[in-house]
Residue frames as a rotation matrix with the C-alpha (Angstrom) as fourth column:
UNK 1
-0.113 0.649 0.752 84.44
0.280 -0.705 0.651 34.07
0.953 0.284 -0.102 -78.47
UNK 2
0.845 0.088 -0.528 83.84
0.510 -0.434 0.743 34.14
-0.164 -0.897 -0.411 -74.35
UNK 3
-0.005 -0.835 -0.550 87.79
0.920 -0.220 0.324 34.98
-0.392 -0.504 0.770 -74.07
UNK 4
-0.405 0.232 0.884 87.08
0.535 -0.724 0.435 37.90
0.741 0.649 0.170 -77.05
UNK 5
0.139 0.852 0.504 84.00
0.059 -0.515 0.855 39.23
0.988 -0.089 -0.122 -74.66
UNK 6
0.789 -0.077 -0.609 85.69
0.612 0.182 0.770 38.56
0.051 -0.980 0.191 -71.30
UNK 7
-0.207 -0.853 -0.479 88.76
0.801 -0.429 0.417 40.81
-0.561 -0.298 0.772 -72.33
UNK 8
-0.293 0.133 0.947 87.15
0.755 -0.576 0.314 43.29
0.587 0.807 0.068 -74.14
UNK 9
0.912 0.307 0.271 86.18
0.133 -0.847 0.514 45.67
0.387 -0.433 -0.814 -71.47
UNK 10
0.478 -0.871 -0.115 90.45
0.559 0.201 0.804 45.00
-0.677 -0.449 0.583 -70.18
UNK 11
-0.192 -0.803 0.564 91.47
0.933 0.029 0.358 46.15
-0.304 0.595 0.744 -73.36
UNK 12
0.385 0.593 0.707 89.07
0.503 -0.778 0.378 49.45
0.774 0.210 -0.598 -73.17
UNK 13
0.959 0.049 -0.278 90.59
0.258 -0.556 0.790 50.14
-0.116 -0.830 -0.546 -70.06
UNK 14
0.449 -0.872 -0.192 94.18
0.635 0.160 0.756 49.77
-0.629 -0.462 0.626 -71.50
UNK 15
0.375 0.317 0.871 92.94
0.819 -0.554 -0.151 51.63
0.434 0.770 -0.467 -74.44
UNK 16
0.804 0.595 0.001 92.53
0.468 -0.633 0.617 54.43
0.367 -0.495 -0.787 -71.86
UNK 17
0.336 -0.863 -0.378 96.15
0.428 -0.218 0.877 54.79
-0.839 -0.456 0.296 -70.53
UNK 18
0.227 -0.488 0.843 97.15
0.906 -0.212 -0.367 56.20
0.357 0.847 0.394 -73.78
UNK 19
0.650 0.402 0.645 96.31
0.210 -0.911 0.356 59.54
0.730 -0.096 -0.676 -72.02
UNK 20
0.937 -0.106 -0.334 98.14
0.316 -0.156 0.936 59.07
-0.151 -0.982 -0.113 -68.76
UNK 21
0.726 -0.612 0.314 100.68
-0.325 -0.708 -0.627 61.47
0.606 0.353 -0.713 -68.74
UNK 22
0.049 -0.701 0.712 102.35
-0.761 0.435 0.481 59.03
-0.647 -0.565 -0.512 -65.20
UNK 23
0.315 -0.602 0.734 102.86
0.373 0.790 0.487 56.25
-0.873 0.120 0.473 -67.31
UNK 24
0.334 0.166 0.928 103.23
0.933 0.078 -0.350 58.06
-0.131 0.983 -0.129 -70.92
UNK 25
0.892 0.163 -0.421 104.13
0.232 -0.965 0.118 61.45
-0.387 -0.203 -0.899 -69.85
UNK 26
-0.210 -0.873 -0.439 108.18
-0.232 -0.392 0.890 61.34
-0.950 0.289 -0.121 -71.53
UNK 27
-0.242 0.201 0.949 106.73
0.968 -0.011 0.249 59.80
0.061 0.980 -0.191 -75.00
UNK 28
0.832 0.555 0.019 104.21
0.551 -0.820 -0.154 63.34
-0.069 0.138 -0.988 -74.69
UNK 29
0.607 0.013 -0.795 107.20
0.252 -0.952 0.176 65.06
-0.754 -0.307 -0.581 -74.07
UNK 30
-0.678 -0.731 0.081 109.38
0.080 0.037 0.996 64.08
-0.731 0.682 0.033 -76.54
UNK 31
-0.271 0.544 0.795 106.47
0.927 0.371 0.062 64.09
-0.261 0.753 -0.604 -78.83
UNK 32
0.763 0.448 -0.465 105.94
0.557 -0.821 0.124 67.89
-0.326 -0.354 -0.877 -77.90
UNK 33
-0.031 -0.911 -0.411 109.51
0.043 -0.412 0.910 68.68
-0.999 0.011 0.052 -78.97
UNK 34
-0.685 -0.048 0.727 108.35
0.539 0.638 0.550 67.74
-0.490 0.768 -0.411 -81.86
UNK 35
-0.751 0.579 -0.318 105.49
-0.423 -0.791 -0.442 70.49
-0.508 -0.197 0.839 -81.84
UNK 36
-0.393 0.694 -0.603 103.10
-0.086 0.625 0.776 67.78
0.915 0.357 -0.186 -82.25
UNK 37
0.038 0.749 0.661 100.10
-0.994 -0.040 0.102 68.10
0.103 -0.661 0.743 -79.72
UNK 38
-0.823 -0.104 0.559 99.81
-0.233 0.959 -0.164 64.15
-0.519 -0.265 -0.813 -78.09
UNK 39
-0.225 0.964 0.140 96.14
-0.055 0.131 -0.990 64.66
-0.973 -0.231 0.023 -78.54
UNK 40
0.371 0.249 -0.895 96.16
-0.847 -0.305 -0.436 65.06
-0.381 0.919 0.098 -81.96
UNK 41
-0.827 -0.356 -0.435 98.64
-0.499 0.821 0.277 61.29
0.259 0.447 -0.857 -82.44
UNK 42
-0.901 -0.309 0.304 96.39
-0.325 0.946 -0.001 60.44
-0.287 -0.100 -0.953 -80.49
UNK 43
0.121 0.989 0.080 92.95
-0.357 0.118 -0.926 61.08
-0.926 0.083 0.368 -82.09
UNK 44
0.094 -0.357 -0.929 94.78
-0.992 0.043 -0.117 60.38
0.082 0.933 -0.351 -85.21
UNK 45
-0.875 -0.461 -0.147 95.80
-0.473 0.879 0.061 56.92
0.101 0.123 -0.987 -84.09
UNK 46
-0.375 0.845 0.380 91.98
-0.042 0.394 -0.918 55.96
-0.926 -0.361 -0.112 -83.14
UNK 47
-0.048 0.097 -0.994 91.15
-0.929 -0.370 0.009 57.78
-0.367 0.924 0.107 -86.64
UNK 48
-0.325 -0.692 -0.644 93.01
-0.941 0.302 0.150 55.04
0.091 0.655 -0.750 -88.12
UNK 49
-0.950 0.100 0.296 92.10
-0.076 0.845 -0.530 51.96
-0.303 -0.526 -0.795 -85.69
UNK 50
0.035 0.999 -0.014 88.07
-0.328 -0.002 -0.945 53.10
-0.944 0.037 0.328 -86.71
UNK 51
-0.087 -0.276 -0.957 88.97
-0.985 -0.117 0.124 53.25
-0.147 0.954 -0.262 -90.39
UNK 52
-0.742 -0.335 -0.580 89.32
-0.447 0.893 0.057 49.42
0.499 0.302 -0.812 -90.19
UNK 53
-0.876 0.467 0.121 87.14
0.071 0.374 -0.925 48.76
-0.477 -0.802 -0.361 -87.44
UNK 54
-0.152 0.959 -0.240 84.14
-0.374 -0.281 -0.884 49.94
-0.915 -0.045 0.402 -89.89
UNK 55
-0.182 0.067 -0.981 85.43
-0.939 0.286 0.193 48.43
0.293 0.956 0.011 -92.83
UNK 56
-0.904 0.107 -0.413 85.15
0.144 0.988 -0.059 44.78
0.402 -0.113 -0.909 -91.01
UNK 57
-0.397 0.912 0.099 81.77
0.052 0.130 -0.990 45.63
-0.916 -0.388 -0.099 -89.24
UNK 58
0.122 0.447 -0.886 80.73
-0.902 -0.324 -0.287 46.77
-0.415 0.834 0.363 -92.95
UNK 59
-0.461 -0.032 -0.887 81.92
-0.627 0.719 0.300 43.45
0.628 0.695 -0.351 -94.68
UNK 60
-0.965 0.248 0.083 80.10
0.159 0.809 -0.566 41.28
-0.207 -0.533 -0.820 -91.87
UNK 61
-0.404 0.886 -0.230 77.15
0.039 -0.234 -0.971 43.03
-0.914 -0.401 0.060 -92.46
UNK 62
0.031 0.531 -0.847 77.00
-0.987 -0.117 -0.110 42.35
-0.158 0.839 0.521 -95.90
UNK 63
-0.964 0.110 -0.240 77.17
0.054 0.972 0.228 38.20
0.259 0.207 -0.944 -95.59
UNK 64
0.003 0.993 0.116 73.39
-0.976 0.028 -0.214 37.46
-0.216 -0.113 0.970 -95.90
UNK 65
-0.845 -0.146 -0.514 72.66
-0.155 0.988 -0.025 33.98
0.512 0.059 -0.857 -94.90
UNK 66
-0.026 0.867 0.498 70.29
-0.976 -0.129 0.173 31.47
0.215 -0.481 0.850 -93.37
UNK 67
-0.723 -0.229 0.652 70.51
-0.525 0.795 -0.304 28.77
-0.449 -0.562 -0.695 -90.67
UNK 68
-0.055 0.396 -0.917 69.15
-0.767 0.571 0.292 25.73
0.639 0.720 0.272 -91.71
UNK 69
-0.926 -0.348 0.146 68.96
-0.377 0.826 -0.420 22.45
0.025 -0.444 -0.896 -89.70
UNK 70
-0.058 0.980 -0.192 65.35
-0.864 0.047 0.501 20.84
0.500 0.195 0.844 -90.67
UNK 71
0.059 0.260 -0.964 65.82
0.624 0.744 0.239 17.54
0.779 -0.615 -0.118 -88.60
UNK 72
-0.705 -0.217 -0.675 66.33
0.707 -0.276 -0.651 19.51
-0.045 -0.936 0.348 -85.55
UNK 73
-0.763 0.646 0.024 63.28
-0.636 -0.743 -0.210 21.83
-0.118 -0.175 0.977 -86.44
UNK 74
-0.121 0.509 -0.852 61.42
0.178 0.856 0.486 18.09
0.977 -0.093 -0.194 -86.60
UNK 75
-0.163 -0.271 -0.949 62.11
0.445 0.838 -0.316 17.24
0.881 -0.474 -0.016 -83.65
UNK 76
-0.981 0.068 -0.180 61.52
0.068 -0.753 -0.654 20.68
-0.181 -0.654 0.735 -81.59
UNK 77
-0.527 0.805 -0.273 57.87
-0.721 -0.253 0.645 20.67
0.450 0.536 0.714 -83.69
UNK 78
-0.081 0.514 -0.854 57.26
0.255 0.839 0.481 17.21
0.964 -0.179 -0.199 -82.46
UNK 79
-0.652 -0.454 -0.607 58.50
0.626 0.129 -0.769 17.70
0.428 -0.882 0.200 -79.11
UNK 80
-0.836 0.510 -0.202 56.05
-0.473 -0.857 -0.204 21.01
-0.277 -0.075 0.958 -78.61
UNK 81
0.066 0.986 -0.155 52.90
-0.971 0.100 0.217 19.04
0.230 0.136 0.964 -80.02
UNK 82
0.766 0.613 -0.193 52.89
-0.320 0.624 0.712 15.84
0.557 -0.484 0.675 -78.19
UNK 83
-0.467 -0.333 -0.819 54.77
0.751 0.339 -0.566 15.92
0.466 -0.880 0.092 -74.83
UNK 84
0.758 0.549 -0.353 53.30
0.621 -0.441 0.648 17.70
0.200 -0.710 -0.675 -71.68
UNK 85
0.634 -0.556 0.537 55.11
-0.190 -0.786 -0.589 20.96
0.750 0.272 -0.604 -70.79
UNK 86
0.638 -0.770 0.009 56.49
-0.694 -0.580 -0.427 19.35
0.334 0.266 -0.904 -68.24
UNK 87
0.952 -0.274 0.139 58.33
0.278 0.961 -0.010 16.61
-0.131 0.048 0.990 -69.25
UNK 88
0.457 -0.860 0.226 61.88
-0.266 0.110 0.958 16.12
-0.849 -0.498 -0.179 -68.46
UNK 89
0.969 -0.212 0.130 64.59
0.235 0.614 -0.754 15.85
0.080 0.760 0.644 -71.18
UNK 90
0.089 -0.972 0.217 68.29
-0.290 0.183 0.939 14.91
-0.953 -0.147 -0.265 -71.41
UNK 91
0.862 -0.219 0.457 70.40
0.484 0.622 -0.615 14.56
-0.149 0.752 0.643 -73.98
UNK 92
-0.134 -0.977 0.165 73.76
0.960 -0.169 -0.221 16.11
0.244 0.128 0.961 -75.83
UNK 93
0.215 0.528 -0.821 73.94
0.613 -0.728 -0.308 19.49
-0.761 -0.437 -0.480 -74.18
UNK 94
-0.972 -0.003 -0.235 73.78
-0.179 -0.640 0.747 21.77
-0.153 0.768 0.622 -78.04
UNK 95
-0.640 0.760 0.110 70.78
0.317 0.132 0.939 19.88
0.700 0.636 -0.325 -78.42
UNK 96
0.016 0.529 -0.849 69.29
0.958 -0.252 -0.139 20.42
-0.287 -0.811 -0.510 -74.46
UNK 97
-0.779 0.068 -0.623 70.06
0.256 -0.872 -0.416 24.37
-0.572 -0.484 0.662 -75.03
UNK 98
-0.908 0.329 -0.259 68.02
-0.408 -0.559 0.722 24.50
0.093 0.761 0.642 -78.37
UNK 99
-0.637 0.577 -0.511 65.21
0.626 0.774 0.094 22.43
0.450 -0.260 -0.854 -76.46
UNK 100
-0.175 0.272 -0.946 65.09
0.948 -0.213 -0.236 24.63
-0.266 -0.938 -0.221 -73.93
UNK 101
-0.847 -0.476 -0.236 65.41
0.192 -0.689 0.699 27.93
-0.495 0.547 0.675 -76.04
UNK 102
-0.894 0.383 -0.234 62.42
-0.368 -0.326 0.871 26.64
0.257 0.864 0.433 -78.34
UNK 103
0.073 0.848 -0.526 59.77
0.147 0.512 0.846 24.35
0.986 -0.139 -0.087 -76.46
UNK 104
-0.226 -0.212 0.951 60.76
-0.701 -0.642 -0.310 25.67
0.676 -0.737 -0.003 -72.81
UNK 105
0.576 0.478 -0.663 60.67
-0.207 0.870 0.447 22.21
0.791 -0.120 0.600 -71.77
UNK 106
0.432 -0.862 0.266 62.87
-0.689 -0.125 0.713 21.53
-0.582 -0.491 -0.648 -68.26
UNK 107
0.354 -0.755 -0.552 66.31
-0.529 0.325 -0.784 20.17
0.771 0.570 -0.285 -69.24
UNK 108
0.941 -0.302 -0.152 68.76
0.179 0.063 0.982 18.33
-0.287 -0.951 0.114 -66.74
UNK 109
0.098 -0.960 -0.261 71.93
0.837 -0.063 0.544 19.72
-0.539 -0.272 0.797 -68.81
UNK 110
0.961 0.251 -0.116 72.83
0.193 -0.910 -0.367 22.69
-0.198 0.330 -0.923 -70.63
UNK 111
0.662 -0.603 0.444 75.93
0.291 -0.340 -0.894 24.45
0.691 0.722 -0.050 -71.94
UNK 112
0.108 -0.388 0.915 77.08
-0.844 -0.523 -0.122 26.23
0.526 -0.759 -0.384 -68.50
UNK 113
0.663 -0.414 -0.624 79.28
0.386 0.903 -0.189 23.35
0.642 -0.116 0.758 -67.71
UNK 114
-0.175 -0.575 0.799 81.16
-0.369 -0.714 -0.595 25.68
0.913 -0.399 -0.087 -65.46
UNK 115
0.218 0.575 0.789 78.95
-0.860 -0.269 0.433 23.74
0.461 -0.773 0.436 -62.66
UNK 116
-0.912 -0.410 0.016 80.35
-0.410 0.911 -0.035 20.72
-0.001 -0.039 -0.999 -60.98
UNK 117
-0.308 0.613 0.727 76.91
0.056 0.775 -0.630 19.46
-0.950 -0.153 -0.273 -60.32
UNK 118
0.686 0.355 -0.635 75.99
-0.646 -0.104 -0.756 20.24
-0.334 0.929 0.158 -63.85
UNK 119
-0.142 -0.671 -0.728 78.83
-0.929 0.345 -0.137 18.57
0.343 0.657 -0.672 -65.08
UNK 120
-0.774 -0.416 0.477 78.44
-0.608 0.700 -0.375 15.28
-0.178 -0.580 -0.795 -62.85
UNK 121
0.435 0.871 0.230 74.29
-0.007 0.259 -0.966 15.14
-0.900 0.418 0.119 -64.16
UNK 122
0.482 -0.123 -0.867 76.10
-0.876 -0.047 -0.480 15.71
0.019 0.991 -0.130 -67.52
UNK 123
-0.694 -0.661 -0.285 78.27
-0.700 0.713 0.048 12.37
0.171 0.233 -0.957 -67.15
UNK 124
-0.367 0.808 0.460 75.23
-0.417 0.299 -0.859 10.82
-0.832 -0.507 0.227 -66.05
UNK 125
0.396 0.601 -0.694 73.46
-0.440 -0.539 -0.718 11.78
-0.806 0.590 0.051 -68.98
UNK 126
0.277 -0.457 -0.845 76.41
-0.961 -0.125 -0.247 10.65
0.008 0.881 -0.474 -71.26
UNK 127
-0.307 -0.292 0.906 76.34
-0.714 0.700 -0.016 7.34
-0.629 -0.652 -0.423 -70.09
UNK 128
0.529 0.836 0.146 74.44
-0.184 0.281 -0.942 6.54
-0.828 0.471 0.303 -72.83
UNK 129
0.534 -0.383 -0.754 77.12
-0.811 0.019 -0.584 6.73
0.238 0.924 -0.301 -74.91
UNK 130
-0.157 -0.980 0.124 79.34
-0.982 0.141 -0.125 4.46
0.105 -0.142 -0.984 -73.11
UNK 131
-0.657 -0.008 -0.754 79.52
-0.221 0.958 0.182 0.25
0.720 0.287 -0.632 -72.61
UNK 132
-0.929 0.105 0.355 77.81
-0.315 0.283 -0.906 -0.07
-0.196 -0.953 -0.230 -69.63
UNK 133
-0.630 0.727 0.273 74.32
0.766 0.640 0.061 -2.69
-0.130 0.248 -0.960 -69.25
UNK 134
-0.469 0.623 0.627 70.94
-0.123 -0.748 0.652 -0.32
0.875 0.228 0.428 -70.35
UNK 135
-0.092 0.521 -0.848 69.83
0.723 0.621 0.303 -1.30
0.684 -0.586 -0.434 -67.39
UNK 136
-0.168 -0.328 -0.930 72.27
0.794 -0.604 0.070 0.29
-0.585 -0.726 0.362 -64.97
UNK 137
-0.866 -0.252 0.433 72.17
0.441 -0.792 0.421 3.41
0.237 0.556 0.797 -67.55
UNK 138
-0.142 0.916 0.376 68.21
0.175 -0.351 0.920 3.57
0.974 0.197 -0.110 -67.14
UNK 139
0.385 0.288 -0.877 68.05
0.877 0.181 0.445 2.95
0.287 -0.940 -0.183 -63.65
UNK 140
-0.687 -0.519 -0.509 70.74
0.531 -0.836 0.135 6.68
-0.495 -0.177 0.850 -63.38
UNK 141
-0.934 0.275 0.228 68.69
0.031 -0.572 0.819 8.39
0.356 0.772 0.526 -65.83
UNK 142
0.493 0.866 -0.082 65.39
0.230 -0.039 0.972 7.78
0.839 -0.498 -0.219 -63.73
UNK 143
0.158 0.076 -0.985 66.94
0.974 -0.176 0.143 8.87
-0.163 -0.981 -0.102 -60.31
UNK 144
-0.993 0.006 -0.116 67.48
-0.044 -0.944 0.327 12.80
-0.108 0.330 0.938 -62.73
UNK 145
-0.107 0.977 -0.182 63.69
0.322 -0.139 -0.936 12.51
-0.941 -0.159 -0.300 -63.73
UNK 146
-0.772 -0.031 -0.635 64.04
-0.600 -0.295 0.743 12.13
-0.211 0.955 0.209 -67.22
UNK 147
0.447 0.856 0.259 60.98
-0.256 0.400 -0.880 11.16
-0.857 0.327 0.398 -69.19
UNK 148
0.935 0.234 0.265 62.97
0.148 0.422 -0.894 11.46
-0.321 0.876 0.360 -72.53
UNK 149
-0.011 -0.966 0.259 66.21
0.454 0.226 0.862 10.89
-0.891 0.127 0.436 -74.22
UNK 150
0.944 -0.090 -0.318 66.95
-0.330 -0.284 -0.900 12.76
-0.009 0.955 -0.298 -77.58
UNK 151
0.216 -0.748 0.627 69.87
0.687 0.573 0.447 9.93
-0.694 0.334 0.638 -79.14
UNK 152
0.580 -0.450 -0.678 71.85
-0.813 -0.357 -0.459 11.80
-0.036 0.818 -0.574 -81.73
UNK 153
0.890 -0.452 0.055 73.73
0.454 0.872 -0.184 8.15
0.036 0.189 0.981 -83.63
UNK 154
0.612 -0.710 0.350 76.82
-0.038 -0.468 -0.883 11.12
0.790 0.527 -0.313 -84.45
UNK 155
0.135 -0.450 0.883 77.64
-0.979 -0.200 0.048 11.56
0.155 -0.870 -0.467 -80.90
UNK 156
0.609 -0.184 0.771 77.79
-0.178 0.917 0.358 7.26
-0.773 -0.355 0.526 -80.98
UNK 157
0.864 -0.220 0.453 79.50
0.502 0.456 -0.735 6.55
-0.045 0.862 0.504 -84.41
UNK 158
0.655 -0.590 0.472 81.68
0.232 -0.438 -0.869 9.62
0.719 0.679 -0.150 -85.17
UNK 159
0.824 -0.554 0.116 85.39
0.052 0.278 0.959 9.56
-0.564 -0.785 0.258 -84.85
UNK 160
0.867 -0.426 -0.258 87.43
-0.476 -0.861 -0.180 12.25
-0.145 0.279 -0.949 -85.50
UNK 161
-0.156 -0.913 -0.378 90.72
-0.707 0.371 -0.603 9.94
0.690 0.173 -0.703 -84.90
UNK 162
0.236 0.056 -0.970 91.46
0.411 0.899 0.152 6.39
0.881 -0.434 0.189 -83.06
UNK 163
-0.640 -0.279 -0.716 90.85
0.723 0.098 -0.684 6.67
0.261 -0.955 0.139 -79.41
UNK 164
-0.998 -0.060 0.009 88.23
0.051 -0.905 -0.423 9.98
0.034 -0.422 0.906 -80.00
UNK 165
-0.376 0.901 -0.214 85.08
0.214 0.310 0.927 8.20
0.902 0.303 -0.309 -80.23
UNK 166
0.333 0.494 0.803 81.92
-0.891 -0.114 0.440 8.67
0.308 -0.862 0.402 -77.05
UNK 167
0.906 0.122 -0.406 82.67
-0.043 0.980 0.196 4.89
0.421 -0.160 0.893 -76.51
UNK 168
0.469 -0.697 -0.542 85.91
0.627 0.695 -0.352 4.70
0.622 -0.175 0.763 -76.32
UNK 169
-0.417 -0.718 0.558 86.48
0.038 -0.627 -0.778 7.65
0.908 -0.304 0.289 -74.23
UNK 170
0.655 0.549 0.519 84.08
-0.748 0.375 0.548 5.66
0.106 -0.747 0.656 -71.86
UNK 171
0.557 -0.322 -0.766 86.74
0.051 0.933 -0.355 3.00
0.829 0.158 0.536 -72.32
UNK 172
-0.292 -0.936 -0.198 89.00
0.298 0.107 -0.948 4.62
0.909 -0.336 0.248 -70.44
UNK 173
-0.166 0.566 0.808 86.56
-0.767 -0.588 0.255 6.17
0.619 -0.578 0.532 -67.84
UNK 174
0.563 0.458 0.688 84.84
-0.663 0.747 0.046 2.71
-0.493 -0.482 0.724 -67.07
UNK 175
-0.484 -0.720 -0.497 87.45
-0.823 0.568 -0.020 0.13
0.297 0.399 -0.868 -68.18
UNK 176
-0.549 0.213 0.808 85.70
-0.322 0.838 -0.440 -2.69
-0.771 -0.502 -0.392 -66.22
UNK 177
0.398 0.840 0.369 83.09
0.139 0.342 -0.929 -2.63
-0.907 0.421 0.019 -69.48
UNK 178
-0.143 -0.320 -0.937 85.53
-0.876 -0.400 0.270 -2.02
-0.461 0.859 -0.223 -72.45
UNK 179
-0.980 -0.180 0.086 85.27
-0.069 0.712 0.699 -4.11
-0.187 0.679 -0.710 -75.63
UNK 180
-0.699 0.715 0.017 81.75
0.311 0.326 -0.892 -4.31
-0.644 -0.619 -0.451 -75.05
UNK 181
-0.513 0.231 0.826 78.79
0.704 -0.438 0.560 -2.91
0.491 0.869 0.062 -77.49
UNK 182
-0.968 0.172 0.184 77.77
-0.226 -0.915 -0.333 0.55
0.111 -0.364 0.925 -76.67
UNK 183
-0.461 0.887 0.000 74.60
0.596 0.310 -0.741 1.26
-0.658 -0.342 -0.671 -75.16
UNK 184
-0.306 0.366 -0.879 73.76
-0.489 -0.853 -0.185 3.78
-0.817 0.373 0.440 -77.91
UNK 185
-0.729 -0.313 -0.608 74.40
-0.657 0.072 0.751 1.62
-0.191 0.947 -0.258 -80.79
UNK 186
-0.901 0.432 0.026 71.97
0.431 0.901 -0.048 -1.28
-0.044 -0.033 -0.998 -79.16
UNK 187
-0.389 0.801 -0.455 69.24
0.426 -0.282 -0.860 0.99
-0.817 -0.528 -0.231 -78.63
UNK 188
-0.694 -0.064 -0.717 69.46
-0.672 -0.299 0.677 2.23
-0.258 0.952 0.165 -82.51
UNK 189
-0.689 0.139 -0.712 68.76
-0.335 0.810 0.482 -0.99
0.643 0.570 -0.511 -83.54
UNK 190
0.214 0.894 -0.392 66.12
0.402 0.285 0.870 -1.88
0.890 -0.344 -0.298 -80.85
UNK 191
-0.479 -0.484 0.732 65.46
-0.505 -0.530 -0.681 0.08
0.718 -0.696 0.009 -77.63
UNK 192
0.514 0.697 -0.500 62.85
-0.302 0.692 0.655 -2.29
0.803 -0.185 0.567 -76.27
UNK 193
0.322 0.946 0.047 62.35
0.679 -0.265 0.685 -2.65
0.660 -0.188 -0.727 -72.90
UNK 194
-0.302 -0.624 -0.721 64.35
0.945 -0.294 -0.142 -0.63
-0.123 -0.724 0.678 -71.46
UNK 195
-0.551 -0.143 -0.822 63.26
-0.049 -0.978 0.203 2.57
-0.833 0.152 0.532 -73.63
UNK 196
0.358 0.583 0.730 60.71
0.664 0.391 -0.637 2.96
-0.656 0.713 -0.247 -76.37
UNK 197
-0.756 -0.527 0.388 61.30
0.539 -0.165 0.826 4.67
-0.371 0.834 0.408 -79.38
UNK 198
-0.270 0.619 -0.737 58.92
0.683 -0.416 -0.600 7.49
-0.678 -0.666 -0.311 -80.10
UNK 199
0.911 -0.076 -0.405 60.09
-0.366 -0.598 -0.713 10.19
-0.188 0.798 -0.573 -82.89
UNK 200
-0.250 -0.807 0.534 63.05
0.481 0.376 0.792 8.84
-0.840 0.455 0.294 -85.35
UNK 201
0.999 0.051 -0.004 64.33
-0.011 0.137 -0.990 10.77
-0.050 0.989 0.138 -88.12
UNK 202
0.667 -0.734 -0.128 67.98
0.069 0.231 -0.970 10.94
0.742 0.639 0.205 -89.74
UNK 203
-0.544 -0.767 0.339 69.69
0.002 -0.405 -0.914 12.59
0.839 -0.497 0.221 -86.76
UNK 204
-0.656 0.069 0.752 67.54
-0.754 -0.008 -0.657 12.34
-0.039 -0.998 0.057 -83.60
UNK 205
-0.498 0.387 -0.776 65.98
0.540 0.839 0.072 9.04
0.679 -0.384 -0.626 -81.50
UNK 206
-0.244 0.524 0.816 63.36
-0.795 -0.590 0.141 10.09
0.555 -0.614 0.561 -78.92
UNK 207
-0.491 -0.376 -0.786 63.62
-0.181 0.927 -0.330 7.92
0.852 -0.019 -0.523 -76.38
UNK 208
0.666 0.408 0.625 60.86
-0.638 -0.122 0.760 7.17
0.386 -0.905 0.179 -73.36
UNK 209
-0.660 -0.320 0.679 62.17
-0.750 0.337 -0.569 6.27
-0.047 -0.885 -0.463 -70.02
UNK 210
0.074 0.858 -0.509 60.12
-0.162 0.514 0.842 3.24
0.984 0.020 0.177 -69.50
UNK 211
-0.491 -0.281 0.825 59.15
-0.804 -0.219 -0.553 3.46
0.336 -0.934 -0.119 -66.06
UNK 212
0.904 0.240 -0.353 58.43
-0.254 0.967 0.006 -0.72
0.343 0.085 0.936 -66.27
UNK 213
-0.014 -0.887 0.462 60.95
-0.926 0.187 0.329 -2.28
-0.378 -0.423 -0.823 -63.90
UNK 214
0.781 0.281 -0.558 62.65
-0.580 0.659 -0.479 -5.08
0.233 0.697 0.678 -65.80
């Protein structure tokens, strides 16, 4: 979709050269021998290009739907009636944009990964998925000023094919900690004391920062 919306004003402009008589100007004439006006192929050829162009805007505009996603409208409800506007969260950046989008809470990642420092607070951030002690994970995750973690187990468990799991593509990142059990998976099962547990349902973990040095 960006590449769609990033060449669409490129392809309006090559649109435009149809007309130019320096690059196009022997087709016009040979088309003229023809006692056929250019202007006329070519309002005829647009004709044609609309003709379709309004039958697909017409058939999009007749799907009638509705988004759904009721743990993730949990969890934006909770998040809006009992945290402080501004508290700090981190987590998978689809879920940081729809944080930030609905409860205007601050984030420390986002979608617009285009940024090296954004990206480098985003590996931070994703440490959580990977083998390393909760310690060392909490101790990074308090020098961003997070207050809260939003765990998603999918982004620890699921695994598209061998080798495409969060873990193991920490394996290969931080090798010194492979084999190890993920810090995501321990904290499922008990974040204690590194991180309390807060709001749990099916798909998201709120996690405090516990700012208790242990």
């Amino acid at each position: 979709m960006r590449l769609k919306l990033f060449f669409t004003p490129h392809m309006c402009i090559m649109a435009s050269l149809l007309c130019s008589k320096q690059l196009f100007g022997g087709v016009f004439c040979k088309i003229q021998s023809y006692k056929v006006q250019p202007r006329v192929l070519i309002v005829a050829l647009l004709a044609m290009m609309a003709y379709e162009g309004i039958a697909n805007v017409q058939k999009e505009r007749s799907i009638v739907g509705e988004f759904s996603n009721l743990p993730q409208e949990e969890l934006l409800t909770w998040i809006k009636a009992n945290t402080k506007e501004d508290a700090v969260f981190a987590g998978a950046m689809p879920t940081m944009a729809s944080v930030k989008l609905s409860t205007l809470r601050p984030i420390v990642n986002h979608p617009h990964y285009e940024d090296a420092g954004l990206r480098a607070r985003t590996k931070i951030v994703y440490s959580m998925y990977s083998r390393k002690p909760a310690k060392e994970v909490k101790r990074e995750l308090l020098k961003l000023g997070i207050n809260y973690y939003i765990l998603e187990d999918s982004w620890c468990l699921k695994r598209t094919k061998p080798g495409c799991s969060m873990p193991e593509i920490w394996d290969v990142e931080d090798p010194s900690n492979a084999g190890k059990t993920s810090v995501c998976e321990v904290l499922s099962k008990n974040s204690w004391p590194y991180f309390r547990t807060i709001f749990d349902n099916r798909v998201f973990k709120v996690l405090e920062v516990s700012r208790i040095t242990v």
